[in-house]
PAVO-655352 format. One record per residue: residue number from 1; chain; x, y, z of N, C-alpha, C in turn. Coordinates in steps of 0.05 Angstrom, whole numbers, plus 32768, in hexadecimal, padded with zeros to 4 digits. Layout:
! PAVO-655352
ATOM    i  ch   n.u   n.v   n.w  ca.u  ca.v  ca.w   c.u   c.v   c.w
ATOM  NUM   A     X     Y     Z     X     Y     Z     X     Y     Z
...
! end
This chain:
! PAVO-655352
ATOM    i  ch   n.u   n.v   n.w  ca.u  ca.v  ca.w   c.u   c.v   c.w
ATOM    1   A  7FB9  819B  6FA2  7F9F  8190  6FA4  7F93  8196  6FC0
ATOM    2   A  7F7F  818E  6FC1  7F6E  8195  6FDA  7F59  8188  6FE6
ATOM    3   A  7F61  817D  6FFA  7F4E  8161  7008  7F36  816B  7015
ATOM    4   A  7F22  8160  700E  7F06  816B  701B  7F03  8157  7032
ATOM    5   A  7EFD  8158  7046  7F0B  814A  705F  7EE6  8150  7078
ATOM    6   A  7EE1  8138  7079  7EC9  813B  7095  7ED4  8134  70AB
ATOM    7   A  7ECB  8149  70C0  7ED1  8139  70DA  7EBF  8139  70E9
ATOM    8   A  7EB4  8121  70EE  7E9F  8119  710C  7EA8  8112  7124
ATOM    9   A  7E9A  8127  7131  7E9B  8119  7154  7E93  8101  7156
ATOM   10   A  7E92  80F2  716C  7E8E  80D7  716C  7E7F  80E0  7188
ATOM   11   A  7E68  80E1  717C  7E4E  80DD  7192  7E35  80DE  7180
ATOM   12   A  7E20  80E0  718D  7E04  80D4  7181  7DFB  80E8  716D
ATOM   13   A  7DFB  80FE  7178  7DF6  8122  7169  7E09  8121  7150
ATOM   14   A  7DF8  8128  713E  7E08  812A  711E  7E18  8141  7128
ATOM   15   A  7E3B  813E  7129  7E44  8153  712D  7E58  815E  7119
ATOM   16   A  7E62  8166  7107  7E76  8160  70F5  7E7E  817B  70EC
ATOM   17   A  7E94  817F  70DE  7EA0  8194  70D0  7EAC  818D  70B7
ATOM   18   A  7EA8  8198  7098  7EAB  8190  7081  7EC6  81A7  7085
ATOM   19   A  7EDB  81A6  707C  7EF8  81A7  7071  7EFF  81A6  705F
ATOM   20   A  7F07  81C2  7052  7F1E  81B8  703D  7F3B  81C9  7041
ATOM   21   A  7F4D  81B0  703B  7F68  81B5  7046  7F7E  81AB  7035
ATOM   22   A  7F94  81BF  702A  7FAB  81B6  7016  7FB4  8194  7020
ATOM   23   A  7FB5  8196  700A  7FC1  816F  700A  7FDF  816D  701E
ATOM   24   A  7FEC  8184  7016  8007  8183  701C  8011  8193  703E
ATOM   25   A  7FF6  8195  704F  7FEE  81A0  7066  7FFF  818C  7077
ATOM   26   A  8006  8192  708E  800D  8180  70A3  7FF8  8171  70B0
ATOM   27   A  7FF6  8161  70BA  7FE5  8159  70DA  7FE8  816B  70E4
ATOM   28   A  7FF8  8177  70E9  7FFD  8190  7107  7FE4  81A2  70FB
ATOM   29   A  7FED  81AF  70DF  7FD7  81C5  70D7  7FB7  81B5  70D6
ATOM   30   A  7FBC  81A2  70CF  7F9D  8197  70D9  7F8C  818A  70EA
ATOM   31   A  7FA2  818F  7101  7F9C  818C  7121  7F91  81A3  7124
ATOM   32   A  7F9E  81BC  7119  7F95  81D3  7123  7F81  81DD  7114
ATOM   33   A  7F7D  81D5  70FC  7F61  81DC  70F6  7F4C  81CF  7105
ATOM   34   A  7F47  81B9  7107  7F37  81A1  7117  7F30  81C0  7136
ATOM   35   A  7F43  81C3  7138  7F3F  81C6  715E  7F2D  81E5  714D
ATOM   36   A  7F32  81ED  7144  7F24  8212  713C  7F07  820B  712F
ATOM   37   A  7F0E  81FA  711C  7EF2  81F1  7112  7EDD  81E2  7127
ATOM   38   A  7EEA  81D3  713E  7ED4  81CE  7151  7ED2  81E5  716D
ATOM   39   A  7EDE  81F8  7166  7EDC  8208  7186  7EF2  8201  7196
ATOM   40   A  7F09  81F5  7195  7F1D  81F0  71A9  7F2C  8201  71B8
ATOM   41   A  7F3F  8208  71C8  7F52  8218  71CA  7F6B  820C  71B9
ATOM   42   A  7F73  81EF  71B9  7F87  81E4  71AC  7FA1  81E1  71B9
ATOM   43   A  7F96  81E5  71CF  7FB2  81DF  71EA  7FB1  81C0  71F1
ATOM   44   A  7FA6  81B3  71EC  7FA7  819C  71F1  7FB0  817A  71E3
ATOM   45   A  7FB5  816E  71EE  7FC6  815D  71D6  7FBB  8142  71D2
ATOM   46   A  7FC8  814D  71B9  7FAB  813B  719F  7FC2  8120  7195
ATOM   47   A  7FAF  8109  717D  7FBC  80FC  716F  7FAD  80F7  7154
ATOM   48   A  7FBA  80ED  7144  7FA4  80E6  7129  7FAB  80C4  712E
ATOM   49   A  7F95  80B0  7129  7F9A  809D  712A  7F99  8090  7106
ATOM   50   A  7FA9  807A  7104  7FA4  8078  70E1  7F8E  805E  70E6
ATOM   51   A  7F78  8059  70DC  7F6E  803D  70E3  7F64  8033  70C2
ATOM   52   A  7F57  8029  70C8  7F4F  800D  70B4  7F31  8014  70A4
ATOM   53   A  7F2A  8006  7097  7F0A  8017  708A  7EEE  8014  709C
ATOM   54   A  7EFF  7FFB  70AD  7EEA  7FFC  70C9  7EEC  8008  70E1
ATOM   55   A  7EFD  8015  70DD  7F08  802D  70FC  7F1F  8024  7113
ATOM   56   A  7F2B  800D  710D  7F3C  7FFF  711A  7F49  8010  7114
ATOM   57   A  7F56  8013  7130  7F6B  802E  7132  7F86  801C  712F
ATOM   58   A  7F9C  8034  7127  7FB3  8023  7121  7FC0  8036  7129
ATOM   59   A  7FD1  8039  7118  7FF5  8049  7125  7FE3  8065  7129
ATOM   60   A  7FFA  8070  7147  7FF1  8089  7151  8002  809E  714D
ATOM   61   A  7FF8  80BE  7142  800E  80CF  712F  800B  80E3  7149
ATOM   62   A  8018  80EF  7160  8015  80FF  7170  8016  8119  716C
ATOM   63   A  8012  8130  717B  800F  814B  717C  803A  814B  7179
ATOM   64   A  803C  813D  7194  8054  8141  719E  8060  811E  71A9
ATOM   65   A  8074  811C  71AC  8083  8108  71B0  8086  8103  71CC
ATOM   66   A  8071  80F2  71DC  807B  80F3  71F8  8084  80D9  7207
ATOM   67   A  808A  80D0  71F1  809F  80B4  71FC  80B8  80B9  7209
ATOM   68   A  80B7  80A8  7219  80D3  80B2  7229  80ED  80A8  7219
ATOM   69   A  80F9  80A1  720A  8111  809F  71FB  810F  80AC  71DD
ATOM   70   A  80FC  80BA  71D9  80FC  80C2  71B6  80F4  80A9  71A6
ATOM   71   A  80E6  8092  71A0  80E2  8086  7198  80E1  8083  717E
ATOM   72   A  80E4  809C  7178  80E0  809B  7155  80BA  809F  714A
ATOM   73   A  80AB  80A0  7158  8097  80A8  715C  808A  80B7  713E
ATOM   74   A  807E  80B8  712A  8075  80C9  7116  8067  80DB  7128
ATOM   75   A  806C  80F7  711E  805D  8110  7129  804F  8119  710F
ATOM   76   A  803C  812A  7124  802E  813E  710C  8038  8150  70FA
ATOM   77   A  8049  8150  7107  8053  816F  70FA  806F  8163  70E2
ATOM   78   A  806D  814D  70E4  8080  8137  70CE  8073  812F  70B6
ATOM   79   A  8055  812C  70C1  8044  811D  70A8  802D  812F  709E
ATOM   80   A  8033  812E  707F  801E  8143  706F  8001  8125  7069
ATOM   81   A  7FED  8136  7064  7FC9  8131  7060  7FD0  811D  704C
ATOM   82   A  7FDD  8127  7033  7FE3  8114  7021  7FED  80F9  7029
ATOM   83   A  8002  80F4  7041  8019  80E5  7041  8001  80D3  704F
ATOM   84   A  7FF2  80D4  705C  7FE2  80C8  706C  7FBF  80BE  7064
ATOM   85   A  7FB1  80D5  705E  7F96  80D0  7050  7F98  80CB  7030
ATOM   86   A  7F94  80B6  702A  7F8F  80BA  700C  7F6B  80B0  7000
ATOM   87   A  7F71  80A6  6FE9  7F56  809F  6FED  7F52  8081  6FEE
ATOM   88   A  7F6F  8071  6FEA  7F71  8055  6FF3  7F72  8052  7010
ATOM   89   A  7F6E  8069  7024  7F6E  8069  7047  7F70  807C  7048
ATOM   90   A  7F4B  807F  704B  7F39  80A2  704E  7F36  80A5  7067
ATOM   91   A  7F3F  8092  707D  7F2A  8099  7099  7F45  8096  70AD
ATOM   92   A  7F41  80B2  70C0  7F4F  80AF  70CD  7F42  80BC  70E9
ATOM   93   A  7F59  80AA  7102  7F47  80B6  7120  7F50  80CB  7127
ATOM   94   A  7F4A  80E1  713A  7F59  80F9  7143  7F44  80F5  715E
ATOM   95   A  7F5C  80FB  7172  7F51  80FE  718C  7F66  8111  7198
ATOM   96   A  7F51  8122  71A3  7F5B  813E  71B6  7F4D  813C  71CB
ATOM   97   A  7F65  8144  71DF  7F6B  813F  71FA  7F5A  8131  7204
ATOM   98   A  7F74  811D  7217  7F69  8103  7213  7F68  8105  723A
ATOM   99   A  7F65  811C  7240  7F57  8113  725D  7F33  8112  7259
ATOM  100   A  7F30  8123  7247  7F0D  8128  7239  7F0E  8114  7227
ATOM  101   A  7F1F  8106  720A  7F20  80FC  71FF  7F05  8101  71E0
ATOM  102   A  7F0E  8115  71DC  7EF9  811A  71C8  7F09  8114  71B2
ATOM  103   A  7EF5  80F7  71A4  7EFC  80F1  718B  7EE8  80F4  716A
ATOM  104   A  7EF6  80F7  7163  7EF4  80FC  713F  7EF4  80E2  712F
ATOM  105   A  7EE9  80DF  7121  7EE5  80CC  710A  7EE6  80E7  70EB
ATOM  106   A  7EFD  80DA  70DF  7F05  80EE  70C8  7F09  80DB  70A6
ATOM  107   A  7EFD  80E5  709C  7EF5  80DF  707F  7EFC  80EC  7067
ATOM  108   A  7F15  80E4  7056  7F1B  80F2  7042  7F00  80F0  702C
ATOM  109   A  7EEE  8112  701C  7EDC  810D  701B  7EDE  810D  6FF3
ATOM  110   A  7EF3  811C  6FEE  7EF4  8125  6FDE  7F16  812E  6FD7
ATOM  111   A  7F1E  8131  6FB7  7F39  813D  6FBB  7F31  8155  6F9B
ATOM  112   A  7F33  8166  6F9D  7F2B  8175  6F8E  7F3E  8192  6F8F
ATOM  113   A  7F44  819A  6F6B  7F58  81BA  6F6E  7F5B  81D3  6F80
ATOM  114   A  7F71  81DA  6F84  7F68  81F3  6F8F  7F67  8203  6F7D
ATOM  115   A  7F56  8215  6F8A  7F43  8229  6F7C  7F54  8246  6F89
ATOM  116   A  7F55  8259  6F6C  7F6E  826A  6F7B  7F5B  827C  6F85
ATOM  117   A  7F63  828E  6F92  7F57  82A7  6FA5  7F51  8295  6FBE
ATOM  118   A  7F4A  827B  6FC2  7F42  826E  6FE0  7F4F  8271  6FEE
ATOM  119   A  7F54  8275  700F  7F5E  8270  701E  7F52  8252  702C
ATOM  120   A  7F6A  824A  7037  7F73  8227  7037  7F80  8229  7057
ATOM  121   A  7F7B  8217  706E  7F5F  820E  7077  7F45  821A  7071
ATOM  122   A  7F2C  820D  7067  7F1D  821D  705B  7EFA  8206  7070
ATOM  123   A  7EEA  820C  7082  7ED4  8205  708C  7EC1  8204  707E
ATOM  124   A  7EB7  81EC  7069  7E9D  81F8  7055  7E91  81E9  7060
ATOM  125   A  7E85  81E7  707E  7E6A  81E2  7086  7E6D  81CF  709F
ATOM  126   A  7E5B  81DA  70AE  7E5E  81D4  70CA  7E42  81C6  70DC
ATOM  127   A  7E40  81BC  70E2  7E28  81A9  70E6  7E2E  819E  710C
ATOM  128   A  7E1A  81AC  710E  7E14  81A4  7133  7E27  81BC  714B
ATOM  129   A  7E20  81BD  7166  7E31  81C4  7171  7E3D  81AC  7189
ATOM  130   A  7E59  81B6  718B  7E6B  81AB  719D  7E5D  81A5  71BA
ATOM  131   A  7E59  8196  71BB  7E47  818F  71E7  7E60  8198  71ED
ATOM  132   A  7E5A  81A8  720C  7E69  81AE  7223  7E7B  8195  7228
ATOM  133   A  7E7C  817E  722D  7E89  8169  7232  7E88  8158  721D
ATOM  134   A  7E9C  8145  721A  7EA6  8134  7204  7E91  811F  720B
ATOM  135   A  7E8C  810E  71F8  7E6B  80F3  71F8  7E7E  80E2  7208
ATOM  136   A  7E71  80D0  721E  7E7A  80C2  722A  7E7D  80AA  721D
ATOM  137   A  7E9F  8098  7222  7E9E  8083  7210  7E91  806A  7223
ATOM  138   A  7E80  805D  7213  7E86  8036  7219  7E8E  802D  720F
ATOM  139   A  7EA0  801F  7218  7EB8  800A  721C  7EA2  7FEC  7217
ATOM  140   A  7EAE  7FDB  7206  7E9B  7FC8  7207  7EAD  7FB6  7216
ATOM  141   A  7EA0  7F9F  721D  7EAD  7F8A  722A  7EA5  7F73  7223
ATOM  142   A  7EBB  7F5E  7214  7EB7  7F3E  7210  7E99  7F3C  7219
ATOM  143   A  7E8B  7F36  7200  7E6D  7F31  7204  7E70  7F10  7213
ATOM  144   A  7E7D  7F02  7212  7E7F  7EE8  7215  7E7E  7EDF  7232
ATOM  145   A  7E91  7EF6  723C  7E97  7EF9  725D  7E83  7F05  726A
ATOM  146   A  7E7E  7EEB  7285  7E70  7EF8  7293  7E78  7EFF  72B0
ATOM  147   A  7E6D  7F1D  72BB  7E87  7F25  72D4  7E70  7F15  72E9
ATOM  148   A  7E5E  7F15  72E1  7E4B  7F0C  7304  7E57  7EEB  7305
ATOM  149   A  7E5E  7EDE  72EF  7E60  7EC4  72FA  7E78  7EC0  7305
ATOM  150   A  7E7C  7EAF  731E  7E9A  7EAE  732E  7EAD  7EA2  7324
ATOM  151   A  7EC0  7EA3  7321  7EE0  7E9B  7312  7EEF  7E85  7325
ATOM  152   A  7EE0  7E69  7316  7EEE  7E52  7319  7F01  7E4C  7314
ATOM  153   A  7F09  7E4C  72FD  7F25  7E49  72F1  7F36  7E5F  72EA
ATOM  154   A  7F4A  7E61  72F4  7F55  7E7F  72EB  7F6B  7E78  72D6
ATOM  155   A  7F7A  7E5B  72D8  7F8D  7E57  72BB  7F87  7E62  72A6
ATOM  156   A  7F6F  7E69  729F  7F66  7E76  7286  7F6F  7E91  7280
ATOM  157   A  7F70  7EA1  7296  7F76  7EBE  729C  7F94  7EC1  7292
ATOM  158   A  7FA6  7EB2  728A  7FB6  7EC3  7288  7FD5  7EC7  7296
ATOM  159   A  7FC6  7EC5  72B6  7FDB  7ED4  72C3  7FF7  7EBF  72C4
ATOM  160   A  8005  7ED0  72D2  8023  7EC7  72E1  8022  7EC5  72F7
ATOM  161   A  801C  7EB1  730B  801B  7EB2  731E  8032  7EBE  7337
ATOM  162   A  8046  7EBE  7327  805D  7ECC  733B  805F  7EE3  732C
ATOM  163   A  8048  7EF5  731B  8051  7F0E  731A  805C  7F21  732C
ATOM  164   A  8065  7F1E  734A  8069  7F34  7357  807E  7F28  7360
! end
């Protein structure tokens, strides 16, 4: 089978790339399509995030394992498109390099036959170009809190006072 797969930049500019990609593909091979289909070099290291139907990111699937003990970590190159996107959990995050941090919002769109004579990664349609620099993120902050007013009570905060 064959997953018809969108991926949007996450900035204001409609930016996206339509995908279609064997079910039974790795993350790794669809890391590397991702980086060709947007202009990348692909030297840089990426993750797929699995999240929720509201974008709450959840467990993180890496390029490479860079925990310091081997943690047991799921990699890309462990988990196939199938094992991960279905159509009960179509949306997934991908963010490459994360000193620029350019992230993806990804949408299983479709699952439909392959069609013989195709070649698979296959780009059917490409919408916007890549900005020179990744969209700058805001970070929101506790609407509730306010930083100008001065901090009377600090029991609330949290701390340990003999943290050191």
């Amino acid at each position: 089978m064959i997953y018809k797969i969108r991926i949007i930049l996450d900035t204001q500019e409609d930016i996206f790339r339509d995908i279609e990609i064997e079910q039974n593909s790795t993350l790794e091979d669809f890391h590397n399509t991702i980086t060709q289909a947007f202009g990348f070099l692909g030297n840089e290291m990426a993750s797929f995030y699995t999240c929720d139907e509201l974008w709450n990111q959840d467990e993180e699937i890496p390029l490479f394992d860079t925990s310091e003990n081997g943690s047991g970590v799921r990699l890309m190159n462990e988990i196939t498109l199938e094992d991960i996107l279905t159509e009960e959990t179509p949306k997934l995050i991908y963010v490459y390099d994360f000193l620029s941090m350019w992230t993806f919002f990804i949408e299983l769109a479709d699952i439909v036959e392959k069609e013989d004579g195709r070649q698979y990664p296959n780009v059917l349609f490409s919408f916007g170009e890549l900005p020179d620099s990744p969209p700058e993120k805001k970070f929101e902050s506790d609407p509730s809190f306010d930083f100008d007013e001065p901090l009377d009570n600090y029991d609330d905060l949290d701390f340990d006072e003999n943290w050191n």
